[in-house]
N, CA, C and O atoms as a GROMACS GRO file, in nm:
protein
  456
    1UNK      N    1   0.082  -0.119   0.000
    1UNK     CA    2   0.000   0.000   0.000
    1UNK      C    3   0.087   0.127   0.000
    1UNK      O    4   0.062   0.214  -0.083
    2UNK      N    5   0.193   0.143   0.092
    2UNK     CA    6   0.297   0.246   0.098
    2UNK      C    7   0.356   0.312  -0.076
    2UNK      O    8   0.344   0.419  -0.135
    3UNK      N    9   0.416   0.191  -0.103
    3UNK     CA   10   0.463   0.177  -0.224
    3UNK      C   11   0.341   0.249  -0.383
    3UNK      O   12   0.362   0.322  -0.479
    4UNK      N   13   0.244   0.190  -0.342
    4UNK     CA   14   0.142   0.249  -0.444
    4UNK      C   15   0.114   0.384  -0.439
    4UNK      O   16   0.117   0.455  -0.540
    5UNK      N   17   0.084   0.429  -0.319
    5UNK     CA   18   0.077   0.555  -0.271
    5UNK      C   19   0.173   0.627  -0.309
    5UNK      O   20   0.140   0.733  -0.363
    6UNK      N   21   0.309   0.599  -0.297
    6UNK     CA   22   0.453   0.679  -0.343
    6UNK      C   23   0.461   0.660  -0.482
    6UNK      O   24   0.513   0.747  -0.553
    7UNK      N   25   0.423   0.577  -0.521
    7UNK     CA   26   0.473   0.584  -0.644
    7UNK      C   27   0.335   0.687  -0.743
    7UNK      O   28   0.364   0.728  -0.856
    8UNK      N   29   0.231   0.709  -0.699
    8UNK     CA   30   0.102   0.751  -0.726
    8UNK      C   31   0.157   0.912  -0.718
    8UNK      O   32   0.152   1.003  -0.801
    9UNK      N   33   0.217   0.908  -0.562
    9UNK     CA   34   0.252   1.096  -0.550
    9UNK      C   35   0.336   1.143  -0.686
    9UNK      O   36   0.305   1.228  -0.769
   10UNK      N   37   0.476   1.039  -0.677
   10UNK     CA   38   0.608   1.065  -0.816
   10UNK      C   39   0.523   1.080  -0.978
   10UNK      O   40   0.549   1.176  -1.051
   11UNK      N   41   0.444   0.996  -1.012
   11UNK     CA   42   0.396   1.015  -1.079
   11UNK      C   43   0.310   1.166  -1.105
   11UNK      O   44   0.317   1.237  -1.205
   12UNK      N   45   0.237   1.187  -0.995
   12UNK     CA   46   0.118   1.285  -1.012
   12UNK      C   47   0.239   1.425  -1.044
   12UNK      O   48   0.202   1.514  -1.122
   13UNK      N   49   0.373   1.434  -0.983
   13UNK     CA   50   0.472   1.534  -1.000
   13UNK      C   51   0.565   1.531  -1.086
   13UNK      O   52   0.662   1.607  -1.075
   14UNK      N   53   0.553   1.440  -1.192
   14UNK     CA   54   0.597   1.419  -1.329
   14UNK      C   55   0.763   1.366  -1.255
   14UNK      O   56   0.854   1.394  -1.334
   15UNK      N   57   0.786   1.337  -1.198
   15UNK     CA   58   0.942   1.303  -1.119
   15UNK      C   59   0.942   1.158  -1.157
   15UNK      O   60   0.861   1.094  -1.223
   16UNK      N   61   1.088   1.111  -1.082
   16UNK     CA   62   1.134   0.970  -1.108
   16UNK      C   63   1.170   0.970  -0.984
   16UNK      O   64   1.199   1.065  -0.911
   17UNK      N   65   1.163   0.796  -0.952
   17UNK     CA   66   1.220   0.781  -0.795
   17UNK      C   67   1.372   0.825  -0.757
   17UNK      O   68   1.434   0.847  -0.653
   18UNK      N   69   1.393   0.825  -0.879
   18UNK     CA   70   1.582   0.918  -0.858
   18UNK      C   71   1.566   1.014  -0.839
   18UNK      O   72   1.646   1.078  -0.770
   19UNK      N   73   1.466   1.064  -0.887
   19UNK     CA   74   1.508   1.257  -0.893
   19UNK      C   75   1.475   1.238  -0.653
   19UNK      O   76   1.544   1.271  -0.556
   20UNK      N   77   1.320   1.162  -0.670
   20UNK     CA   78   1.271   1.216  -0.521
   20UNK      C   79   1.399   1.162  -0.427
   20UNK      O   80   1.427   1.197  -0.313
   21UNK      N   81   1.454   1.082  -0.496
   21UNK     CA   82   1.574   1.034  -0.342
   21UNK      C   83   1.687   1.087  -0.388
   21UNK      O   84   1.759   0.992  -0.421
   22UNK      N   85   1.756   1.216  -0.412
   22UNK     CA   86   1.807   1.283  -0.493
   22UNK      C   87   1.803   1.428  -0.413
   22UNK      O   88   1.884   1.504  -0.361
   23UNK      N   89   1.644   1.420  -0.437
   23UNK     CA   90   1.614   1.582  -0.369
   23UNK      C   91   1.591   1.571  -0.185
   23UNK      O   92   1.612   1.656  -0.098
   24UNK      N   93   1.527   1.393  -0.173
   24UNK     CA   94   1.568   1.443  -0.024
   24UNK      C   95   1.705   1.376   0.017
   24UNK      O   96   1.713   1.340   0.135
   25UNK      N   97   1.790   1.359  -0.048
   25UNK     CA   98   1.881   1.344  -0.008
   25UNK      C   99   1.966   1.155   0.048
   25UNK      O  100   2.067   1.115   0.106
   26UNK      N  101   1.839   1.096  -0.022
   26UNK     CA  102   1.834   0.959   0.021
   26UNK      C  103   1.935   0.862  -0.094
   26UNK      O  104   1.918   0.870  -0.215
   27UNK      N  105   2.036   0.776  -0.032
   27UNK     CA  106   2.068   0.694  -0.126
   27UNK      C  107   1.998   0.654  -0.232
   27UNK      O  108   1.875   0.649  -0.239
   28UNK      N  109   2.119   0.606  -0.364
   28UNK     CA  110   2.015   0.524  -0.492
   28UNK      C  111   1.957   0.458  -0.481
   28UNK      O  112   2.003   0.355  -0.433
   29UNK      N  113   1.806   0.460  -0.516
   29UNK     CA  114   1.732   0.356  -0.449
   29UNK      C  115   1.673   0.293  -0.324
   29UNK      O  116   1.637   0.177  -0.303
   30UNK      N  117   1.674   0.407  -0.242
   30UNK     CA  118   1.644   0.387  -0.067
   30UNK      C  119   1.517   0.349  -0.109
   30UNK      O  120   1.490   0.240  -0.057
   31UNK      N  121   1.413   0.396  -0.190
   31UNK     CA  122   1.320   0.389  -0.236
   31UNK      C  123   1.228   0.275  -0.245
   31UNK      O  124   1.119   0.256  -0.191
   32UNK      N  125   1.327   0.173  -0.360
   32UNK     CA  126   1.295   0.071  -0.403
   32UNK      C  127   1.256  -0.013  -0.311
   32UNK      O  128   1.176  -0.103  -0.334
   33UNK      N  129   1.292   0.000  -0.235
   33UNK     CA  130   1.298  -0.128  -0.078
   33UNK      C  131   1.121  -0.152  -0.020
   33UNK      O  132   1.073  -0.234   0.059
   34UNK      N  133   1.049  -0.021  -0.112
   34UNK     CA  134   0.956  -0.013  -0.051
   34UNK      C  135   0.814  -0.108  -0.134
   34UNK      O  136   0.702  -0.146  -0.103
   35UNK      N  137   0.900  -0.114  -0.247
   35UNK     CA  138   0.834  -0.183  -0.355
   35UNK      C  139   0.805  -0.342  -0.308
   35UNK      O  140   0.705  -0.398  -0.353
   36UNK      N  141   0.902  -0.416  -0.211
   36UNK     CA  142   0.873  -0.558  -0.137
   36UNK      C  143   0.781  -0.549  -0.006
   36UNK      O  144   0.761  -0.647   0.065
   37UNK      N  145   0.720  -0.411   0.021
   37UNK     CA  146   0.627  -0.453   0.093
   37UNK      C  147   0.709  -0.397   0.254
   37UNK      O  148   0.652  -0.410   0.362
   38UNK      N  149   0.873  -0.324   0.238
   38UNK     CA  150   0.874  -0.256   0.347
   38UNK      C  151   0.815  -0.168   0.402
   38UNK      O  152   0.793  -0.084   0.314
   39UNK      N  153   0.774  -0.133   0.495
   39UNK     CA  154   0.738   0.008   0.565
   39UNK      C  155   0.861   0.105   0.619
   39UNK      O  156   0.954   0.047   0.676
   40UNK      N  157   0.867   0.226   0.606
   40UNK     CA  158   0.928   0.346   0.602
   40UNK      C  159   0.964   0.325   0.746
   40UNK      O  160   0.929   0.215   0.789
   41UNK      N  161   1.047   0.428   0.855
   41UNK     CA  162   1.013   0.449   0.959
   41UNK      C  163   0.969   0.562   0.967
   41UNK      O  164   0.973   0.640   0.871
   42UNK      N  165   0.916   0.593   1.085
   42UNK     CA  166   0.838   0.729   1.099
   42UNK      C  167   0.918   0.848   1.073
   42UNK      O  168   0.857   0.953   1.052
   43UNK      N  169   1.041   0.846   1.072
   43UNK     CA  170   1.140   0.941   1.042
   43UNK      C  171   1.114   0.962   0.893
   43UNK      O  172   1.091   1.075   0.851
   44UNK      N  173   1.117   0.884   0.833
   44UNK     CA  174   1.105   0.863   0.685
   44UNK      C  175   1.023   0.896   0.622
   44UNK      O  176   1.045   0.965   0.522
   45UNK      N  177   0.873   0.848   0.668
   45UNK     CA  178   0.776   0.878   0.660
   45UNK      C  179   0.741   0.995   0.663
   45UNK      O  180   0.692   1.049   0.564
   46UNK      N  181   0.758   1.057   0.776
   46UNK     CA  182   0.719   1.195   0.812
   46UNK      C  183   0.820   1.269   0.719
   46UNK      O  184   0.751   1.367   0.690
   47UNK      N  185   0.945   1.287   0.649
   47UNK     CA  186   0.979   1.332   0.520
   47UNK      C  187   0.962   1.339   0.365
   47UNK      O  188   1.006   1.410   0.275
   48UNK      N  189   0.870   1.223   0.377
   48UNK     CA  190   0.848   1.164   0.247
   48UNK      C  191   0.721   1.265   0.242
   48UNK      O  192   0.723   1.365   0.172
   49UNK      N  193   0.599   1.227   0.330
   49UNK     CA  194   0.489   1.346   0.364
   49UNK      C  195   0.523   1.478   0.344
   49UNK      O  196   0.482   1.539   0.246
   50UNK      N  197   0.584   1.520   0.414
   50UNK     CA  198   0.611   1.668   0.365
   50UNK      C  199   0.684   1.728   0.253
   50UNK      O  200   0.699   1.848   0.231
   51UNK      N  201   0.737   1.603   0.170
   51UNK     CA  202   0.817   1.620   0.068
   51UNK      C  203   0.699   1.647  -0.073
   51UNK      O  204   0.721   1.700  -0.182
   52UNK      N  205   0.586   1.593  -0.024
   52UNK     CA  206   0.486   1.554  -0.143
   52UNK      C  207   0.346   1.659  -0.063
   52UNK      O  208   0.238   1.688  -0.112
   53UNK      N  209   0.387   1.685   0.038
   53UNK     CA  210   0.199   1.812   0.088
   53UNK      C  211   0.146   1.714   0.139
   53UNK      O  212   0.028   1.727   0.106
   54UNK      N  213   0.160   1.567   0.236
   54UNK     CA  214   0.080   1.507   0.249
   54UNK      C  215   0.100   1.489   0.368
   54UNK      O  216   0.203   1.523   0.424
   55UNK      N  217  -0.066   1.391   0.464
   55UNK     CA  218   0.030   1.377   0.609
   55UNK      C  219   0.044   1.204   0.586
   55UNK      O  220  -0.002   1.151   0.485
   56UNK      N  221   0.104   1.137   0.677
   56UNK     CA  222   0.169   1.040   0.734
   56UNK      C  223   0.058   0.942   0.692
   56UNK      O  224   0.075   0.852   0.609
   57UNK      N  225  -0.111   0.980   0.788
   57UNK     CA  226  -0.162   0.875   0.738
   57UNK      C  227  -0.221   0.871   0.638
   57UNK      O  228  -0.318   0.796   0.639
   58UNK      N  229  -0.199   0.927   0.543
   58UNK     CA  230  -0.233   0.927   0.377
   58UNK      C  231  -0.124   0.834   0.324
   58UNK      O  232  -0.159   0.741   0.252
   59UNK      N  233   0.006   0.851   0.355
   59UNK     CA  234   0.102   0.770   0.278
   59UNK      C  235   0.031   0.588   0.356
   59UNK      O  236  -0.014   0.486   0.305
   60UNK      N  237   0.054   0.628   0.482
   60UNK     CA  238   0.033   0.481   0.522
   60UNK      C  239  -0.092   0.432   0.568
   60UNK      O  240  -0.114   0.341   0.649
   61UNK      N  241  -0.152   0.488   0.520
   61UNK     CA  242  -0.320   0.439   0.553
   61UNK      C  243  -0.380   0.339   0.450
   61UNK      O  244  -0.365   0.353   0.329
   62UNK      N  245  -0.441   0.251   0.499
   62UNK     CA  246  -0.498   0.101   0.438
   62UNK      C  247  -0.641   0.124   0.388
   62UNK      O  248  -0.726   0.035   0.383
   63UNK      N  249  -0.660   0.247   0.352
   63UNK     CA  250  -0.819   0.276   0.320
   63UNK      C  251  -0.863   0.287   0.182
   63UNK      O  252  -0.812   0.355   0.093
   64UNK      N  253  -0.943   0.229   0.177
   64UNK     CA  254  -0.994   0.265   0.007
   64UNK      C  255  -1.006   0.392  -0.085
   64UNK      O  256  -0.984   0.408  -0.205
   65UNK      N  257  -1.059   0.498   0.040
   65UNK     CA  258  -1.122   0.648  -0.017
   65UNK      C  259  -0.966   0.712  -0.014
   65UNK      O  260  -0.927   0.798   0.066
   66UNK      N  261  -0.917   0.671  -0.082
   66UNK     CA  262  -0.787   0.757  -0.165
   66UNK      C  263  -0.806   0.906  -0.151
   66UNK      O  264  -0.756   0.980  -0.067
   67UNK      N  265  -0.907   0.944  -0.273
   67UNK     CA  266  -0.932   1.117  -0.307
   67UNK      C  267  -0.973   1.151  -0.150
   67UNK      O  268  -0.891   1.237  -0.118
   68UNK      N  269  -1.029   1.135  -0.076
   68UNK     CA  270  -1.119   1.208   0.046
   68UNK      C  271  -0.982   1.192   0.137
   68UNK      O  272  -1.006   1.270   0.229
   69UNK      N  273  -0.906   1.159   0.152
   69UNK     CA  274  -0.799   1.135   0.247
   69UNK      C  275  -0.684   1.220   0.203
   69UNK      O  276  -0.610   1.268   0.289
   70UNK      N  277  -0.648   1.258  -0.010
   70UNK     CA  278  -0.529   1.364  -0.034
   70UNK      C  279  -0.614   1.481  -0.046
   70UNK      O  280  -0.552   1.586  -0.061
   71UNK      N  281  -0.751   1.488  -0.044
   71UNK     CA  282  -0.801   1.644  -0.025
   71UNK      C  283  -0.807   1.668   0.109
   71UNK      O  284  -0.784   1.784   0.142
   72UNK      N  285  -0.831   1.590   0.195
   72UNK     CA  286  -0.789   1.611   0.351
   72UNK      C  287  -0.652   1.711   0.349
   72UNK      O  288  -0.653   1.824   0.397
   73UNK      N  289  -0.545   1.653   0.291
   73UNK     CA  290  -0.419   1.636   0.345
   73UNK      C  291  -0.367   1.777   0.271
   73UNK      O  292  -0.271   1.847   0.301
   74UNK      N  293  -0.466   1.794   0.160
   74UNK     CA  294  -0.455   1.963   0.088
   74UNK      C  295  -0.468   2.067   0.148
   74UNK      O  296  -0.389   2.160   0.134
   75UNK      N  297  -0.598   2.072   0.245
   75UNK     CA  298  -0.665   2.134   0.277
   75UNK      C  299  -0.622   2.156   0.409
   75UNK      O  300  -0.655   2.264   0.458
   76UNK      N  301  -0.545   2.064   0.489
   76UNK     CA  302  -0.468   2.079   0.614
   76UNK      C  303  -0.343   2.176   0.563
   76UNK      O  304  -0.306   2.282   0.614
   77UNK      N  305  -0.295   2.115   0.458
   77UNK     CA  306  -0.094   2.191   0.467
   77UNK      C  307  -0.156   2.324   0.423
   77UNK      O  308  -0.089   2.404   0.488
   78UNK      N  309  -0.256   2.406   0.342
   78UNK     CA  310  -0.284   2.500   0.263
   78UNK      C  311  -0.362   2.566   0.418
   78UNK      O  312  -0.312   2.677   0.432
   79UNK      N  313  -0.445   2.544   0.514
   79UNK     CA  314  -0.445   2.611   0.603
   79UNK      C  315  -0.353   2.647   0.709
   79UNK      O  316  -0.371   2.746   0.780
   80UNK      N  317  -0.224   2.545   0.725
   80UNK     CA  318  -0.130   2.568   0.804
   80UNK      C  319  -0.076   2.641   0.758
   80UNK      O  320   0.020   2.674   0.828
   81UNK      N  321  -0.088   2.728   0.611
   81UNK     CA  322   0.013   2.854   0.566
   81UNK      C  323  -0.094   2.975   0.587
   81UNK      O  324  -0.070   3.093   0.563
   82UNK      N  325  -0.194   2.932   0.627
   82UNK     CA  326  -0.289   3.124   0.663
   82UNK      C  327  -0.233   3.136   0.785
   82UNK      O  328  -0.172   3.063   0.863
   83UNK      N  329  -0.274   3.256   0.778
   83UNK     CA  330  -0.290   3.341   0.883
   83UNK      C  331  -0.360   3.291   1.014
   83UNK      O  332  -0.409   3.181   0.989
   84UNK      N  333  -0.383   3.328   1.144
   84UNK     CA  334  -0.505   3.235   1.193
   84UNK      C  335  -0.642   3.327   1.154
   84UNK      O  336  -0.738   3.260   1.115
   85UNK      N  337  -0.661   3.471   1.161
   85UNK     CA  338  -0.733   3.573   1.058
   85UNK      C  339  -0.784   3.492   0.949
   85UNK      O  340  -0.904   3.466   0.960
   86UNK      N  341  -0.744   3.460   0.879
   86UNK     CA  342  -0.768   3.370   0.723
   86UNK      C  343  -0.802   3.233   0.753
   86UNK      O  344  -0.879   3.168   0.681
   87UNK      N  345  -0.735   3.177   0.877
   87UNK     CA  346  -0.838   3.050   0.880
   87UNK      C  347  -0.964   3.079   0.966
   87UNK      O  348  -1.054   3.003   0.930
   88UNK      N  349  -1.001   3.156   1.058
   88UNK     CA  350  -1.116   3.212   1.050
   88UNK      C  351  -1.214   3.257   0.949
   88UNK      O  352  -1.333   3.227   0.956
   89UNK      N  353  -1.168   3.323   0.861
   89UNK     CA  354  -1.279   3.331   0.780
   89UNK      C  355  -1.322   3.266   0.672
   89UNK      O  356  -1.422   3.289   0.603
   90UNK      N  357  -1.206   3.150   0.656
   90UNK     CA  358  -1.184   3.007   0.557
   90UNK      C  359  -1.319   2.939   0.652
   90UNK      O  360  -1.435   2.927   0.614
   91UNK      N  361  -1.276   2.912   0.748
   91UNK     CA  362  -1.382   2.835   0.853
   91UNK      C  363  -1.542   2.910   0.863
   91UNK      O  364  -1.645   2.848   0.890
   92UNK      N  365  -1.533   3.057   0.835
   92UNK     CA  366  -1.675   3.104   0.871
   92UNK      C  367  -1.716   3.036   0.720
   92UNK      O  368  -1.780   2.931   0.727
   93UNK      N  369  -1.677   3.097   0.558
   93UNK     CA  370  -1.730   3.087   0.438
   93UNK      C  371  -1.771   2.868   0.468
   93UNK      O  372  -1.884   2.822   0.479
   94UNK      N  373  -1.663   2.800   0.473
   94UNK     CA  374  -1.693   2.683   0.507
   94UNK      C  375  -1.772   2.626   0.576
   94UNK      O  376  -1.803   2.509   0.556
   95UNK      N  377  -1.818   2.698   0.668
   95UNK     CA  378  -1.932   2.681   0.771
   95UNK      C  379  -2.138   2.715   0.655
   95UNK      O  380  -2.250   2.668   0.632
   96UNK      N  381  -2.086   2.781   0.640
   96UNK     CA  382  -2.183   2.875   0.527
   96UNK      C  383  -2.220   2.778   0.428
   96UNK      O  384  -2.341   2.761   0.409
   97UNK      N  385  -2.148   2.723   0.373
   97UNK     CA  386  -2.138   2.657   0.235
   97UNK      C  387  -2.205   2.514   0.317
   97UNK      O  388  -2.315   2.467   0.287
   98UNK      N  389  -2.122   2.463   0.416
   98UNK     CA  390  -2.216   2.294   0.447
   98UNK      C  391  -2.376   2.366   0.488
   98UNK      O  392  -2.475   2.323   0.429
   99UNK      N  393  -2.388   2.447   0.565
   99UNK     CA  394  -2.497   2.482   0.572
   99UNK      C  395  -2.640   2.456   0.465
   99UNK      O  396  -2.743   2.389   0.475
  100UNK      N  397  -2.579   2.549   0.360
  100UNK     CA  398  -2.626   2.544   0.233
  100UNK      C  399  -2.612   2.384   0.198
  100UNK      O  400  -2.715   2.316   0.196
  101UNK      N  401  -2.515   2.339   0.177
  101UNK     CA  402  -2.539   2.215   0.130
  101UNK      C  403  -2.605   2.130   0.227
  101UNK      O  404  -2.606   2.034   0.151
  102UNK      N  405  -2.630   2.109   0.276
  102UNK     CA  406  -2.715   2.037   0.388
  102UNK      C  407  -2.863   2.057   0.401
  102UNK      O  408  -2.926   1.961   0.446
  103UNK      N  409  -2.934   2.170   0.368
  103UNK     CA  410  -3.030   2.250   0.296
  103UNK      C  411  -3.069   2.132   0.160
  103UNK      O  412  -3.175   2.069   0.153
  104UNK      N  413  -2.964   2.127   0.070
  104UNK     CA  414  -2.989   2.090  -0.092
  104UNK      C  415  -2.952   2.211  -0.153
  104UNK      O  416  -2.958   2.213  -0.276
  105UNK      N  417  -2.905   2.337  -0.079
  105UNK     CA  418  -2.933   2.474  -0.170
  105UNK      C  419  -2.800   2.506  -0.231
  105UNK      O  420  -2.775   2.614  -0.285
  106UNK      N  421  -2.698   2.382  -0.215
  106UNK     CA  422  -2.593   2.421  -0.282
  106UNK      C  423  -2.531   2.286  -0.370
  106UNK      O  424  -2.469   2.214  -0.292
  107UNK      N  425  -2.531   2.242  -0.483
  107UNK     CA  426  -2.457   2.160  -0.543
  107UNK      C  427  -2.334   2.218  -0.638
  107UNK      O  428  -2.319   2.306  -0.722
  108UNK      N  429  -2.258   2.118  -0.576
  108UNK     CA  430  -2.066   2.185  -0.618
  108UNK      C  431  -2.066   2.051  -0.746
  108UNK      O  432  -2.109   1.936  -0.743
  109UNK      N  433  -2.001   2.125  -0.843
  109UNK     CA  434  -1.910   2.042  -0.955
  109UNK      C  435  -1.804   2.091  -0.974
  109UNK      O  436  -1.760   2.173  -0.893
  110UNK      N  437  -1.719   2.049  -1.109
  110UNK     CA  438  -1.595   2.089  -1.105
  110UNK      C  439  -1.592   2.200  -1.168
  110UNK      O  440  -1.505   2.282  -1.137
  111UNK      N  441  -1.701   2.236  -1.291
  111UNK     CA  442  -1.720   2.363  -1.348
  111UNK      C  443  -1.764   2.510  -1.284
  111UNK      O  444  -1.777   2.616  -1.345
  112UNK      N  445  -1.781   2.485  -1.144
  112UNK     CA  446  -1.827   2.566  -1.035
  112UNK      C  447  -1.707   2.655  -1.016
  112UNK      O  448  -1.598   2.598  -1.022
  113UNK      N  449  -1.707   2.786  -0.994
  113UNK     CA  450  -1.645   2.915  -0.946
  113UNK      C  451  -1.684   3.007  -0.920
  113UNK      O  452  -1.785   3.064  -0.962
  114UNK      N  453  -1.566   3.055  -0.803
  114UNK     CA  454  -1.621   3.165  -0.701
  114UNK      C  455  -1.626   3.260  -0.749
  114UNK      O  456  -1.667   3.358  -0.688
   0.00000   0.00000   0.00000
């Protein structure tokens, strides 16, 4: 599962497993090891995550709902760069919007903008 996940992030960033163990600094191929089904250590882990915007249990989580777990993990690192001002009012408009959707009075697609 680790392995799919990593190799899913390299892909989605047009990279090669050389370039990512390269840029963090990891032997040729530290990588590969992960392809037999090793697990990372948390040291590792927790670099590999922040190397790609993601947290820990996205790389190593055993769950099916893939998308609902890397928009989690978006939506966490992209509020840890506001302001706390800006995540306040991220949180009021967000509050607003389930509202509405919870209603029926709001349906989101991808052609939707603010």
């Amino acid at each position: 599962m680790f392995y799919d996940r990593l190799k899913s992030l390299i892909e989605e960033k047009n990279k090669s497993f050389n370039q990512v163990e390269r840029e963090l600094g990891y032997p040729k191929n530290a990588l590969n090891d992960y392809k037999k089904g090793k697990i990372p250590s948390a040291k590792r882990a927790a670099e590999i995550a922040e190397y790609f915007g993601v947290t820990t249990d996205y790389l190593l989580d055993d769950t099916e709902n893939q998308e609902q777990t890397y928009e989690y993990s978006v939506i966490q690192r992209r509020a840890k760069e506001m302001t706390p001002e800006q995540q306040r009012e991220l949180l009021s408009l967000m509050e607003k919007a389930f509202d509405k959707l919870d209603k029926g009075e709001l349906h989101l697609d991808e052609s939707d903008e603010l």
